[in-house]
C-alpha positions in Angstrom: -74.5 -69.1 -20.0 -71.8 -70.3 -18.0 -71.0 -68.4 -14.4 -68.2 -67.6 -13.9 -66.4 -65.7 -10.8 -63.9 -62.6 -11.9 -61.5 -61.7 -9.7 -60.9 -58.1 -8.6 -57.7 -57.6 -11.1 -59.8 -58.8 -14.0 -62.8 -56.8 -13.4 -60.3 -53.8 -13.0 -59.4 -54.5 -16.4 -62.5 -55.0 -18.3 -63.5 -51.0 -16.8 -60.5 -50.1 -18.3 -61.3 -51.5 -22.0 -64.3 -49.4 -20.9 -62.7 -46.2 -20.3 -60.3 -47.0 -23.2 -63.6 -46.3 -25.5 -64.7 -49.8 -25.8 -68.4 -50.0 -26.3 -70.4 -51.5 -22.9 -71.9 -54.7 -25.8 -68.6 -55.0 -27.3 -67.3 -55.8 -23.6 -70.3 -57.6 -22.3 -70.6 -60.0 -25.3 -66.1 -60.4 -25.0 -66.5 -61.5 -21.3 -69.9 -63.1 -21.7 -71.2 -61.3 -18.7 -74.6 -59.1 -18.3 -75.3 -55.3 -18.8 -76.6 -55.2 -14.8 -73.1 -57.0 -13.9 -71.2 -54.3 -15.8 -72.9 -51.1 -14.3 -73.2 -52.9 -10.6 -68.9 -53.1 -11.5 -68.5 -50.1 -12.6 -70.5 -48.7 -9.5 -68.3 -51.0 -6.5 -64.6 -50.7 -8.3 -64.8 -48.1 -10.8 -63.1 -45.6 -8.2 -60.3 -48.6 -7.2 -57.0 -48.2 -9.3 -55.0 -51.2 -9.7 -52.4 -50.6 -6.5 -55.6 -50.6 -4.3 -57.0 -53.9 -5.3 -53.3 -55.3 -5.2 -53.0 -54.0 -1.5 -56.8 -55.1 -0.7 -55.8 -58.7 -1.6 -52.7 -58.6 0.4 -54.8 -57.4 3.2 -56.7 -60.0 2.3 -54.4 -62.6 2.7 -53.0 -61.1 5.8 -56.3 -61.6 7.2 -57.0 -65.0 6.5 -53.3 -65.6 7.8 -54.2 -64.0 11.3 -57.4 -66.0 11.5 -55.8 -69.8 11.0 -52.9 -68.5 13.6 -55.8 -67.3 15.8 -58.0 -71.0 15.4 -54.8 -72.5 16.1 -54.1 -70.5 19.5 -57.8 -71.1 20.5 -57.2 -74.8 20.0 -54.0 -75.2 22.1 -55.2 -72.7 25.0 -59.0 -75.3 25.3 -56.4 -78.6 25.4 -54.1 -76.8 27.9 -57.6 -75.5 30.2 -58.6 -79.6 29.6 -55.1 -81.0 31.1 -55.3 -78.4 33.4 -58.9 -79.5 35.1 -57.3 -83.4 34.7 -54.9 -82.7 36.9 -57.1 -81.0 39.7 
């Protein structure tokens, strides 16, 4: 079997062919993907509609955005400190 990494938006979707009245085989043989994967889904993001999981990947992205603009800052403040003890 192939693995293969769903994003949040498609797992989202595949619960919804679910609570559409789509039988749990009918799904799991479609997306080629366990039983255990399917309940341990339904478990994490069956109580996540889809405007949630579009704002958790904005946050998401915000987040990763800070942390670059962070490593970034850290670099230029530990060259500054170095000129700074080159000059003493």
């Amino acid at each position: 079997m192939i693995r293969r990494r769903f994003s949040e938006f498609e797992i989202h979707k595949i619960l919804q062919q679910y609570e559409e009245g789509a039988s749990v085989q009918d799904i799991i043989e479609e997306h080629g993907i366990s039983q255990a994967t399917f309940y341990n889904w339904r478990a994490k993001y069956g109580r996540i509609s889809s405007n949630d999981i579009l704002k958790l990947n904005k946050l998401k992205e915000d987040n990763e955005r800070l942390k670059r603009m962070f490593a970034e800052i850290s670099l230029e403040n530990e060259s500054l400190k170095a000129q700074l003890k080159k000059r003493d």
